[in-house]
C-alpha positions in Angstrom: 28.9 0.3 -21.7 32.2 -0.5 -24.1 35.2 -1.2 -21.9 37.6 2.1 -22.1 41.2 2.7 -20.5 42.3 6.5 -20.4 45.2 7.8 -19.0 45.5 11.9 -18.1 48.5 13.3 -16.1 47.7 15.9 -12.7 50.7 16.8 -11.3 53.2 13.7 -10.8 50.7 11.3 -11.6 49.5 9.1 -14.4 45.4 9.0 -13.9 44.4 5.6 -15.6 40.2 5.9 -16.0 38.7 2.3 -16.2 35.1 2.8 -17.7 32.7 -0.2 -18.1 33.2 -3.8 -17.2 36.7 -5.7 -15.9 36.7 -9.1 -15.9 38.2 -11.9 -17.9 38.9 -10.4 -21.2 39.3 -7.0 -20.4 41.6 -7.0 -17.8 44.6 -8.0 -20.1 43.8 -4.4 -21.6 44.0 -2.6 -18.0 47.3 -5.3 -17.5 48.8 -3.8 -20.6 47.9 0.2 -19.6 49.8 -0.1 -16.5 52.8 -2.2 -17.8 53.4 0.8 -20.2 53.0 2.9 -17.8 55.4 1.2 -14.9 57.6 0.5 -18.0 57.9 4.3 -18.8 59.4 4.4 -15.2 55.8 6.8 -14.1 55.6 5.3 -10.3 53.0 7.6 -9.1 49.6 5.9 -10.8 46.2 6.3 -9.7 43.9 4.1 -10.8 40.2 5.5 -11.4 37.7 3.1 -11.4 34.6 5.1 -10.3 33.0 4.3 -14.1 33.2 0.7 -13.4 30.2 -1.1 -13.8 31.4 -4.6 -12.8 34.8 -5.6 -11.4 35.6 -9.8 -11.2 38.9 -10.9 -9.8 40.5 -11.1 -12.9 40.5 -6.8 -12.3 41.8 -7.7 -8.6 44.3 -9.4 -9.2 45.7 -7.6 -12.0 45.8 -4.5 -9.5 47.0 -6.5 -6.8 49.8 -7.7 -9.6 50.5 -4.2 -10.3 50.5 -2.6 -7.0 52.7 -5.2 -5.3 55.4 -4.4 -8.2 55.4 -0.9 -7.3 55.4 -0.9 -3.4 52.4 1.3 -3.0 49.0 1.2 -2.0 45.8 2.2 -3.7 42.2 2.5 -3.5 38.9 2.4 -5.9 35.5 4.4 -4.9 33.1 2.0 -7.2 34.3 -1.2 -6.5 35.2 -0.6 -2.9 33.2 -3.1 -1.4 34.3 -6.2 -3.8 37.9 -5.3 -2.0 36.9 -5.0 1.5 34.8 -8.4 1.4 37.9 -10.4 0.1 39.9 -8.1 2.5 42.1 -6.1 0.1 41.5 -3.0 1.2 43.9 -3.4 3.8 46.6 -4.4 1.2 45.2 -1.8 -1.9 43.5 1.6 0.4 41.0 2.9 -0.8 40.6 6.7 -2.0 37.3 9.1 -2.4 38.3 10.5 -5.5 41.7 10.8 -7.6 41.9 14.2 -6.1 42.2 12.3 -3.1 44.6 10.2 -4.4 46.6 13.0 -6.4 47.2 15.0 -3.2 49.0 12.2 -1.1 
């Protein structure tokens, strides 16, 4: 699966899909989406990553990175697990869907 970044607006947020694999030289990519996007002054961000067919801690920390910046908390459904074993999902929750998310 080829490494894609989308980003859709619901409501008052910025929906950023991650499809395929995040690791060491696609996270830069995902890095970049979310600059522009915290850049552009959008503050509400989900972050989709339910496509995600592998997620290293290059992905981690850039959502760590990016989630500290803003304050806020977030979640993943696919990659859940990877943040509860290294205990993230205290620091980053963790949402069903982005409907989930969206309604918050």
């Amino acid at each position: 699966m080829d490494f894609v970044v989308d980003v859709d607006s619901r409501g008052d947020y910025s929906v950023v899909r991650v499809c395929g694999e995040v690791d060491l030289y696609t996270s830069p990519m995902l890095d970049s989406c979310l600059s522009n996007l915290i850049n552009s002054e959008k503050s509400l961000i989900a972050v989709d990553l339910s496509d995600c067919s592998y997620f290293d801690s290059d992905g981690i920390k850039t959502l760590v990175k990016w989630s500290r910046r803003l304050g806020e908390d977030g979640e993943s459904g696919a990659v859940s697990r990877a943040f509860k074993i290294c205990g993230l999902d205290s620091v980053i929750p963790i949402l069903p869907s982005v409907e989930a998310a969206v309604q918050l």
